[in-house]
C-alpha positions in Angstrom: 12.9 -7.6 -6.7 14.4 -4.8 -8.1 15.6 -2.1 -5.2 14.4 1.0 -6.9 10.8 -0.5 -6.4 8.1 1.8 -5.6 5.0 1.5 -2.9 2.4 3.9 -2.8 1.5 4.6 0.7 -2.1 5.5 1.1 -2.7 6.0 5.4 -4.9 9.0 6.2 -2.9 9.1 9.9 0.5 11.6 8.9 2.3 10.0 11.6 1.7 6.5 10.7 2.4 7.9 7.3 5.0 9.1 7.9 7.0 6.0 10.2 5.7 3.6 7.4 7.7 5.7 4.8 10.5 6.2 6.5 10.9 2.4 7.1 10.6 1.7 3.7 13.0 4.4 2.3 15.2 2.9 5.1 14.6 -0.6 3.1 15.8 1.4 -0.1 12.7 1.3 -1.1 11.1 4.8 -3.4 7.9 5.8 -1.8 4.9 7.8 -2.8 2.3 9.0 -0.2 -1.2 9.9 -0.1 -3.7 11.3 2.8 -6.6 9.1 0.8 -8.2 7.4 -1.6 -8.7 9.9 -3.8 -5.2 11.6 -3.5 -4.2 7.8 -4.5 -6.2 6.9 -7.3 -4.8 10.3 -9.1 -1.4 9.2 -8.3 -2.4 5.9 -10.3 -4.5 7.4 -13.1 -1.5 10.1 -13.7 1.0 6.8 -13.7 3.9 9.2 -14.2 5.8 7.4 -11.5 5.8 3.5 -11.9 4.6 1.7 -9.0 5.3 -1.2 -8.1 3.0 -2.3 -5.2 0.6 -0.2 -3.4 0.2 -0.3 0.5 -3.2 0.9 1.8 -4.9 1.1 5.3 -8.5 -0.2 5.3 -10.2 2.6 7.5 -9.6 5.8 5.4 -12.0 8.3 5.1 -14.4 8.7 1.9 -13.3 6.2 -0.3 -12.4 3.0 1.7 -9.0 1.3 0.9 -11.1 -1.6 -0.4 -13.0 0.5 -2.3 -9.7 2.4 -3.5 -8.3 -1.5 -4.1 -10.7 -2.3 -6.7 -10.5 1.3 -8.9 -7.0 0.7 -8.8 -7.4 -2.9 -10.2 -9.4 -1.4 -13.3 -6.4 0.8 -13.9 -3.8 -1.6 -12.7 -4.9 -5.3 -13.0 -1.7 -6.6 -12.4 -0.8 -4.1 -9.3 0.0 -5.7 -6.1 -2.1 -4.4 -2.8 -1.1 -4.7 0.5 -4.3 -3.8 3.1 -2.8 -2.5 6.2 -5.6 -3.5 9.5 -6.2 -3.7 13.0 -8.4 -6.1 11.7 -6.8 -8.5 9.6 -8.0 -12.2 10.7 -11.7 -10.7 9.6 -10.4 -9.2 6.0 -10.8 -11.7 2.9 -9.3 -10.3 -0.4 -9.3 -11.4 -3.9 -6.2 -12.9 -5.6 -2.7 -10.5 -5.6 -3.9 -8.7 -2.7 -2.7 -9.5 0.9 -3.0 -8.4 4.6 -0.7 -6.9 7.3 -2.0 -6.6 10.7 -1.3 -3.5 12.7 0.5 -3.3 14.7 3.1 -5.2 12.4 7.2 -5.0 13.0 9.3 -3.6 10.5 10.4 -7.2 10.5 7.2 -7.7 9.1 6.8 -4.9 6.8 10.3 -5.7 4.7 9.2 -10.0 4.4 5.7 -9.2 3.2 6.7 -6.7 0.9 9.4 -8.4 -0.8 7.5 -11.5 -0.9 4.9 -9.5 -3.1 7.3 -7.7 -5.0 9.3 -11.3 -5.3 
């Protein structure tokens, strides 16, 4: 896993944002944010920034981070997607997507990541 990897953050709470970021910049991690789908999928069409693995909370407003999952898979087939939920034991995803329950640990946060970045 290279450490200049970058994760797209796509939560629509700035806070949680925020403290999500901030972990991952403390994992030496480069991270891009966005408030929604939308802002996301732009970041991804643009692709002026390469990135690396995309971390979305299910519950955004508008476009759903499900719904945001599979646009980005037309643009980005091979893009890793890590759904962020409060309701993870319910979620089933296709193939080089995975789950992280909220509330996770940054414990948490750094294993799955890697391991999909891995």
């Amino acid at each position: 896993m290279p450490a200049s990897s970058t994760i797209l953050v796509v939560e629509d709470d700035a806070i949680v944002r925020m403290l999500i970021a901030d972990v991952l910049e403390e994992l030496e991690f480069k991270v891009l944010e966005a408030a929604d789908g939308e802002q996301a999928l732009k970041m991804v069409e643009r692709n002026d920034q390469m990135i690396d693995l995309m971390m979305t909370d299910m519950g955004l407003p508008g476009m759903s981070g499900k719904d945001l999952a599979t646009q980005v898979r037309v643009l980005r087939p091979a893009l890793p997607i890590l759904f962020a939920s409060g309701y993870a034991e319910s979620i089933e995803v296709p193939p080089g997507m995975q789950v992280i329950a909220k509330p996770f640990s940054i414990d948490q946060l750094r294993d799955k990541v890697k391991s999909m970045l891995a």
